[in-house]
C-alpha positions as CSV (number, residue, x, y, z in Angstrom):
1,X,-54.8,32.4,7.1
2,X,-53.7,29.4,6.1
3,X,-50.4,28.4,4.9
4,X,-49.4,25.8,2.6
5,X,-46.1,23.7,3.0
6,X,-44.5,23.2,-0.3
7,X,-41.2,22.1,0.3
8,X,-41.8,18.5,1.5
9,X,-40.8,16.1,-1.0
10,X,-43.4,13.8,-2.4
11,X,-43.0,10.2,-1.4
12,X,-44.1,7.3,-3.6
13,X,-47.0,5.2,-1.4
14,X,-45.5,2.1,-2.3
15,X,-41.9,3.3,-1.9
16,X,-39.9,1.9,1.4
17,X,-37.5,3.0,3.8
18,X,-35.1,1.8,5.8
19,X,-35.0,3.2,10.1
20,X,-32.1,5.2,9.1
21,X,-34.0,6.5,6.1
22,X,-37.2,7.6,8.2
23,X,-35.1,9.4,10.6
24,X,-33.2,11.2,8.9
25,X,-36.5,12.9,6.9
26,X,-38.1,12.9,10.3
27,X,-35.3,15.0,11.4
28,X,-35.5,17.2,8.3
29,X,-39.6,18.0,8.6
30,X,-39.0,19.0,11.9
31,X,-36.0,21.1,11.5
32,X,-38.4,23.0,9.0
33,X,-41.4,22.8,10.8
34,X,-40.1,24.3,13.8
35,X,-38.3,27.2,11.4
36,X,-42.1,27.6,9.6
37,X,-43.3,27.7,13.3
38,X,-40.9,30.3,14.5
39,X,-42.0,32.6,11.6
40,X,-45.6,32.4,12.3
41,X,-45.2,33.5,15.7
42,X,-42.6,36.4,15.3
43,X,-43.0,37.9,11.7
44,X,-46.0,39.0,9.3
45,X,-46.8,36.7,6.1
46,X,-44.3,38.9,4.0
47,X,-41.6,37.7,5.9
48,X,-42.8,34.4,6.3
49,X,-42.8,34.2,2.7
50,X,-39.3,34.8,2.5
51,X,-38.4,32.7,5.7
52,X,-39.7,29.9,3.6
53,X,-37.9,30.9,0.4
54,X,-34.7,30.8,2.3
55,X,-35.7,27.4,3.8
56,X,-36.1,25.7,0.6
57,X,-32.7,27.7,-0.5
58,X,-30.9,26.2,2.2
59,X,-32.1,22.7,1.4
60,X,-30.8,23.1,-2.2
61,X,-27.3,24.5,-1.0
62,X,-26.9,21.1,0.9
63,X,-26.7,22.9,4.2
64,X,-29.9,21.6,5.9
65,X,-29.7,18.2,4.1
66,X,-25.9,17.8,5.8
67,X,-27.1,18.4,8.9
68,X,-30.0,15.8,8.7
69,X,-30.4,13.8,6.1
70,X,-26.3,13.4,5.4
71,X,-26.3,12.3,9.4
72,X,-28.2,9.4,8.3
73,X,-27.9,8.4,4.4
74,X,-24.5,8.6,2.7
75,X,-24.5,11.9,0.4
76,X,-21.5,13.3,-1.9
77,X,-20.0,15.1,1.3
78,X,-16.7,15.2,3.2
79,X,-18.9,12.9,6.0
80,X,-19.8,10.1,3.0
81,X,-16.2,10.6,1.3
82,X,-13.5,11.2,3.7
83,X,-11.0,10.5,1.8
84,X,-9.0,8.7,4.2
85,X,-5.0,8.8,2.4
86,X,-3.4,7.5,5.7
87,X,-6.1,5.0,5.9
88,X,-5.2,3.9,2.7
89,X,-1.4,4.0,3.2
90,X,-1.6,1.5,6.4
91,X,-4.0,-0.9,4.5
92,X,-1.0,-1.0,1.9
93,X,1.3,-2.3,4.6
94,X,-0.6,-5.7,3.7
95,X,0.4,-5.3,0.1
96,X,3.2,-7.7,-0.4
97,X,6.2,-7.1,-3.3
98,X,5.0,-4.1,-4.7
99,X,6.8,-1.1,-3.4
100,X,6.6,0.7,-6.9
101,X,2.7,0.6,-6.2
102,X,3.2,2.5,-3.1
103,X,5.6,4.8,-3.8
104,X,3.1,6.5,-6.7
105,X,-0.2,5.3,-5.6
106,X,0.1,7.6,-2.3
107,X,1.0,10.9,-3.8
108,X,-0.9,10.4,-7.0
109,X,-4.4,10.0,-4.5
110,X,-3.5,12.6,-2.3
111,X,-2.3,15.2,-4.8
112,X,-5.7,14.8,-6.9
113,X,-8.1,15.0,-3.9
114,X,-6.3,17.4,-1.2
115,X,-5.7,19.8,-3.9
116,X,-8.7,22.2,-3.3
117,X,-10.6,21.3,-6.4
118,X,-7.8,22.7,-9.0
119,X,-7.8,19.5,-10.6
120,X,-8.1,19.7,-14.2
121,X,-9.1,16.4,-15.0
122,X,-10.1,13.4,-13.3
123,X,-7.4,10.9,-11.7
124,X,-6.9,8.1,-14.4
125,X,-4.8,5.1,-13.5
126,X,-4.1,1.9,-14.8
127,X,-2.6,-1.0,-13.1
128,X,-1.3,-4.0,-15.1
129,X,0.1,-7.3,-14.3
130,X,0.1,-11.2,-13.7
131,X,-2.9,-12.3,-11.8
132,X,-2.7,-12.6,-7.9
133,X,-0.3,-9.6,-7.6
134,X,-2.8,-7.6,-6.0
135,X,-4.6,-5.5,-8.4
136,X,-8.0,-6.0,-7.2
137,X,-6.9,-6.0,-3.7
138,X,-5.4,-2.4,-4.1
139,X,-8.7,-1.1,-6.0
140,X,-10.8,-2.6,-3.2
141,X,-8.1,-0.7,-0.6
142,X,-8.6,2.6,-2.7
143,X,-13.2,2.5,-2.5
144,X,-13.0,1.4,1.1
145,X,-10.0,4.2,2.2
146,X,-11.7,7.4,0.0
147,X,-15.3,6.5,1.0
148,X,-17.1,6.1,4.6
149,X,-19.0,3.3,2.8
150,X,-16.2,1.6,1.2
151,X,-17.5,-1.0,-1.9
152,X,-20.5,-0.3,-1.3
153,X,-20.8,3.1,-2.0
154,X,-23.4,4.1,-4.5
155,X,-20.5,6.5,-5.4
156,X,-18.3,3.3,-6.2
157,X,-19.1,1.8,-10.3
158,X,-17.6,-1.2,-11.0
159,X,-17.4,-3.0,-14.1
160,X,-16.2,-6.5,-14.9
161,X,-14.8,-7.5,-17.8
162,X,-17.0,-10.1,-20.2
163,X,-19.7,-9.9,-18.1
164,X,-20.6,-6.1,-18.6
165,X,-19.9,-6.0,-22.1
166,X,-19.9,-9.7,-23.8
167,X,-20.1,-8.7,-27.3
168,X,-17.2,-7.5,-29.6
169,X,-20.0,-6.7,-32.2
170,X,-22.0,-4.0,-30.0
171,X,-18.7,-2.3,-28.7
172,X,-20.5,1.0,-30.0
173,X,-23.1,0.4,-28.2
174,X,-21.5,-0.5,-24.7
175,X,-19.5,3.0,-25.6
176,X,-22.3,4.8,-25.7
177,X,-24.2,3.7,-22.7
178,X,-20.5,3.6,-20.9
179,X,-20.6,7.1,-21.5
180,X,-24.3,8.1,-20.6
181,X,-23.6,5.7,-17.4
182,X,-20.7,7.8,-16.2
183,X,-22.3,11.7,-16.9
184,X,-25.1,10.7,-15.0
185,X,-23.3,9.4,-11.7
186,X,-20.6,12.1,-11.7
187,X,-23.7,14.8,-12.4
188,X,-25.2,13.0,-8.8
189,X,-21.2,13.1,-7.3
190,X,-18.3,14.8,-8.8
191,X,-16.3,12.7,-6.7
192,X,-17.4,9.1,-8.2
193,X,-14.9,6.4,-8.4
194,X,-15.0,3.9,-12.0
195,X,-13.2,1.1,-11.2
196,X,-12.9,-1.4,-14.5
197,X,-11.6,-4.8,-13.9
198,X,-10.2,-7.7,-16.2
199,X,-9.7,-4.5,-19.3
200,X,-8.2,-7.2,-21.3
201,X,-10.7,-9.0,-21.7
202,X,-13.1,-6.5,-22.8
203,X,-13.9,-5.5,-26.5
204,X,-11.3,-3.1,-28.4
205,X,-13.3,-0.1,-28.5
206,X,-15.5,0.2,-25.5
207,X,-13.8,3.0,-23.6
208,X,-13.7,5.5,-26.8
209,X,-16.6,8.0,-26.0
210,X,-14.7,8.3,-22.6
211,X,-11.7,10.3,-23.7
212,X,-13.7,13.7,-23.7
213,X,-14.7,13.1,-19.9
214,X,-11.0,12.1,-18.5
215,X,-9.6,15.1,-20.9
216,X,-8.3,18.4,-19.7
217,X,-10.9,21.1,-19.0
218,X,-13.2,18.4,-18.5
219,X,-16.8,20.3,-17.9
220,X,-19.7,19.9,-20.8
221,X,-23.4,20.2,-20.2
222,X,-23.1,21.6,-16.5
223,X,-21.3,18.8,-15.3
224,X,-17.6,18.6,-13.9
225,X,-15.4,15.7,-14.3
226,X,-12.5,16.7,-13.2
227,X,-13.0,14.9,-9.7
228,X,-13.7,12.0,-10.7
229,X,-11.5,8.7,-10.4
230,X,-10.9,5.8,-12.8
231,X,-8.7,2.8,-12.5
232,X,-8.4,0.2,-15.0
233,X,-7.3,-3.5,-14.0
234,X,-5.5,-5.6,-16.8
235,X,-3.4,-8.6,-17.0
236,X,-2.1,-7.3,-20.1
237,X,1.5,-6.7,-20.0
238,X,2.0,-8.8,-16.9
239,X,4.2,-11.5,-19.3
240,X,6.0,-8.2,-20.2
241,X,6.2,-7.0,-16.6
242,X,8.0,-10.4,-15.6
243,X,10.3,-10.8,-18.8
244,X,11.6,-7.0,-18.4
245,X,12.0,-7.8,-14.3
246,X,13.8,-11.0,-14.7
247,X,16.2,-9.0,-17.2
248,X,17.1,-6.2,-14.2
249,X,17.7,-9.0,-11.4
250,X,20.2,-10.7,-14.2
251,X,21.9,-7.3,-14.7
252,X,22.7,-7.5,-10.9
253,X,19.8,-4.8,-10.1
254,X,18.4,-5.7,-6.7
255,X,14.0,-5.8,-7.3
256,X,13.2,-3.1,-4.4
257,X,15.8,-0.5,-6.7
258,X,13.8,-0.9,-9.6
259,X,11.3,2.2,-10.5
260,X,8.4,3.3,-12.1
261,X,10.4,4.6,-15.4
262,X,11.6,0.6,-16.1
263,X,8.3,0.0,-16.7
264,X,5.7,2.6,-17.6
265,X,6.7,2.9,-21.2
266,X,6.6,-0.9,-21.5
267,X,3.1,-0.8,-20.6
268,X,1.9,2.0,-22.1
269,X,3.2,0.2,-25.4
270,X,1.8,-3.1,-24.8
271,X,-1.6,-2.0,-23.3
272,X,-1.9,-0.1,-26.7
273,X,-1.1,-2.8,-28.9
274,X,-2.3,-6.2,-27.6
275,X,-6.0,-7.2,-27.3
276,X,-8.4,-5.7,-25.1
277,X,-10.0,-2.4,-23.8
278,X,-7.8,-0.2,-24.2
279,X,-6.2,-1.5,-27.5
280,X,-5.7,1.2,-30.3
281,X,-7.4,3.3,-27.8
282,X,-7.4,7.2,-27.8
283,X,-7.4,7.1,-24.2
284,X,-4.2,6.3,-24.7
285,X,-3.3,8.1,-28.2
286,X,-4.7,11.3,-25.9
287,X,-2.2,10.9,-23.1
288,X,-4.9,11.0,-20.5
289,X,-3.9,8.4,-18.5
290,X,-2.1,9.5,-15.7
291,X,-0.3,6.6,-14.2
292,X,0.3,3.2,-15.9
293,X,1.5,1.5,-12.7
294,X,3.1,-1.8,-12.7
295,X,1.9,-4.8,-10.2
296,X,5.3,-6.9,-10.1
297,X,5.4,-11.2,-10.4
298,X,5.6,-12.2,-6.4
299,X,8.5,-14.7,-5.9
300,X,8.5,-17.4,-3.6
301,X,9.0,-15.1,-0.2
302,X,6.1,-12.7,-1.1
303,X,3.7,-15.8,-1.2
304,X,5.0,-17.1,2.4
305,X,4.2,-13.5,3.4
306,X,0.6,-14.0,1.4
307,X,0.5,-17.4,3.7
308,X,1.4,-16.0,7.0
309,X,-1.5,-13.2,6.7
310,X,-4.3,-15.6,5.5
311,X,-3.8,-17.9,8.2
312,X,-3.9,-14.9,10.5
313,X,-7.0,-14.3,9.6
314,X,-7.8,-17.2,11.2
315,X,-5.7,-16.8,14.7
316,X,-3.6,-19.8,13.3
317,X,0.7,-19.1,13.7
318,X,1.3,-22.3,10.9
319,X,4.4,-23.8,11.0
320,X,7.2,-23.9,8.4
321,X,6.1,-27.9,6.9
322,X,2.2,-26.5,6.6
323,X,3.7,-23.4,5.0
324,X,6.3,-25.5,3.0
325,X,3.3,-27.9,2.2
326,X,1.1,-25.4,0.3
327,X,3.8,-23.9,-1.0
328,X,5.1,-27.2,-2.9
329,X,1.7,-28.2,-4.0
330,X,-0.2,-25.3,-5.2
331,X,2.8,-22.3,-6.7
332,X,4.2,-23.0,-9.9
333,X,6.8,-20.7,-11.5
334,X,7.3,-19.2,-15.0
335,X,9.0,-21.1,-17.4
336,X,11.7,-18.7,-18.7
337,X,13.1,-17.3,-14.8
338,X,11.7,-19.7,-13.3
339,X,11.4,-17.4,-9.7
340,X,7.6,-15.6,-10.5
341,X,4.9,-17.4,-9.1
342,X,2.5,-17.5,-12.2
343,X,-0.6,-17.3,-10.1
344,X,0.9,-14.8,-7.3
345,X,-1.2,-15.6,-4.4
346,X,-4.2,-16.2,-6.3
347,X,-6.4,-19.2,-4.6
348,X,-4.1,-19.9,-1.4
349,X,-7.1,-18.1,0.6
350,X,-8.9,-21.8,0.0
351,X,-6.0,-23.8,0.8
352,X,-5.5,-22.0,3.9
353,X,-9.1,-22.2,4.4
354,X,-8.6,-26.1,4.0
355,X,-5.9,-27.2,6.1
356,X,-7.8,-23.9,8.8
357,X,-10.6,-26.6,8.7
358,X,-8.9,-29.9,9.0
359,X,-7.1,-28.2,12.6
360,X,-10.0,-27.1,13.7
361,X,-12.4,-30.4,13.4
């Protein structure tokens, strides 16, 4: 009698895989064969029949591809999403000047994916402030701490700005295929992580058709977002950020006692009505973002701190002129308080990597 093997995947002629790739199919035919092998020596066709119908069930339920394939090729799994929160709270030791950002970005992270799947929507933040405070640094922190491949996670989507959707005219459009874009890779992993950068300078508009996914009781078409993460990146509101700061250190309130509730409204407001994103958007009129977290100016001793851990990436200890140096030639401060770096530590990676290079030939 012969039998016929069904439940091998089809592979393309022309397609190409990687060592880790083979193996872990390898791994997989084997596993089966030896199971199809087993049955032909101990049970009658009947049985083998089901043996194989069982196989092919257990592929689908994930439990013989996390045992071979998932060894070798990052799946939507607790081994290819850890979700490392301690991870995460030691790489925000290297977070300079914003302790509001870690007293609400831990619990907000942890409560959303510890929480045994009770979510009832998906984790929406947006951070907002002058450039250099660390926005992208903490998004970047947040990929590389949740998931074993960090950025480059095919469970990671990020978006830039202008360069993902350059036209105010098709904002419609980019909705639409936003939308499509986002069902699709949480339908592939419930778990995905949307991280939009520069939100501000992307057309009013674009986020609309995504207020029914971040929503409550997120689930249409068989697909569950209520796992999902997004995080939004905007400078807008950072002028607002540093004029509403500068007002608490004049009242006499010290900058590590102010909270999240001096600011959230603030940027709620201006988010809402100046340009960009998420202007006039129902994201917002919904009340479906979570968190608006603000990313404080840095003042001058946040960008020594910023100095001291750039050139340590170099095994440099610099010394207070160099330090002094860059400082007087490269931070300027804001006009009105006249204590904000306006850049934060924006660009002093290249004049560390400058003077880094000048040492060392």
């Amino acid at each position: 009698m012969t039998y016929s093997c069904r439940i091998i995947p089809q592979l393309s002629e022309y397609s190409f895989f990687s060592y880790k790739h083979t193996m872990a199919y390898i791994f997989f035919y084997s596993t089966v064969l030896s199971l199809i092998s087993l049955s032909l020596a101990f049970f009658d066709p009947v049985t083998i029949g089901w043996g194989a119908a069982a196989i092919v069930g257990a592929w689908n339920a994930d439990f013989l591809k996390d045992q071979t394939y998932c060894r070798y090729k990052e799946c939507c799994n607790e081994r290819g999403i850890p979700a490392n929160v301690n991870a995460l709270r030691i790489k925000l030791e290297d977070l300079y000047g914003q302790h509001i950002v870690k007293q609400q970005l831990i619990p907000a992270l942890a409560s959303h994916l510890k929480n045994g799947g009770h979510s009832r929507k998906p984790l929406v933040i947006s951070f907002h402030g002058t450039p250099g405070t660390g926005k992208n640094m903490v998004a970047d922190m947040i990929a590389n701490s949740i998931y074993a491949e960090g950025l480059q996670s095919k469970f990671v989507h990020k978006f830039m700005g202008r360069a993902e959707f350059p036209s105010e005219e098709h904002s419609s459009s980019y909705s639409y295929i936003l939308h499509n874009r986002v069902t699709k890779a949480i339908a592939i992993c419930p778990r995905s992580l949307f991280i939009f950068d520069e939100v501000d300078k992307m057309p009013k508009g674009v986020f609309e058709a995504l207020t029914s996914i971040v929503d409550y009781k997120s689930f249409a078409n068989g697909v569950d977002f209520s796992k999902a993460i997004f995080i939004f990146l905007s400078n807008t509101a950072g002028v607002e950020i540093s004029t509403h700061l500068g007002n608490l250190l004049l009242k006499g309130i010290l900058r590590e006692h102010t909270k999240l509730g001096d600011f959230e409204a603030i940027l709620e407001r201006a988010a809402y009505n100046l340009d960009g994103g998420l202007s006039k958007s129902s994201l917002i009129e919904a009340h479906v973002i979570d968190h608006f977290i603000p990313f404080l100016p840095l003042e001058k001793s946040h960008i020594y701190q910023c100095l001291y851990a750039e050139f340590g990436r170099y095994n440099m200890k610099p010394d207070k002129e160099t330090l002094d140096e860059i400082v007087g030639n490269s931070v300027t401060y804001d006009p009105i308080h006249g204590v904000f770096a306006k850049s934060g530590c924006k660009k002093l990676d290249k004049k560390v990597a400058v003077v880094a290079y000048r040492r060392r030939y």
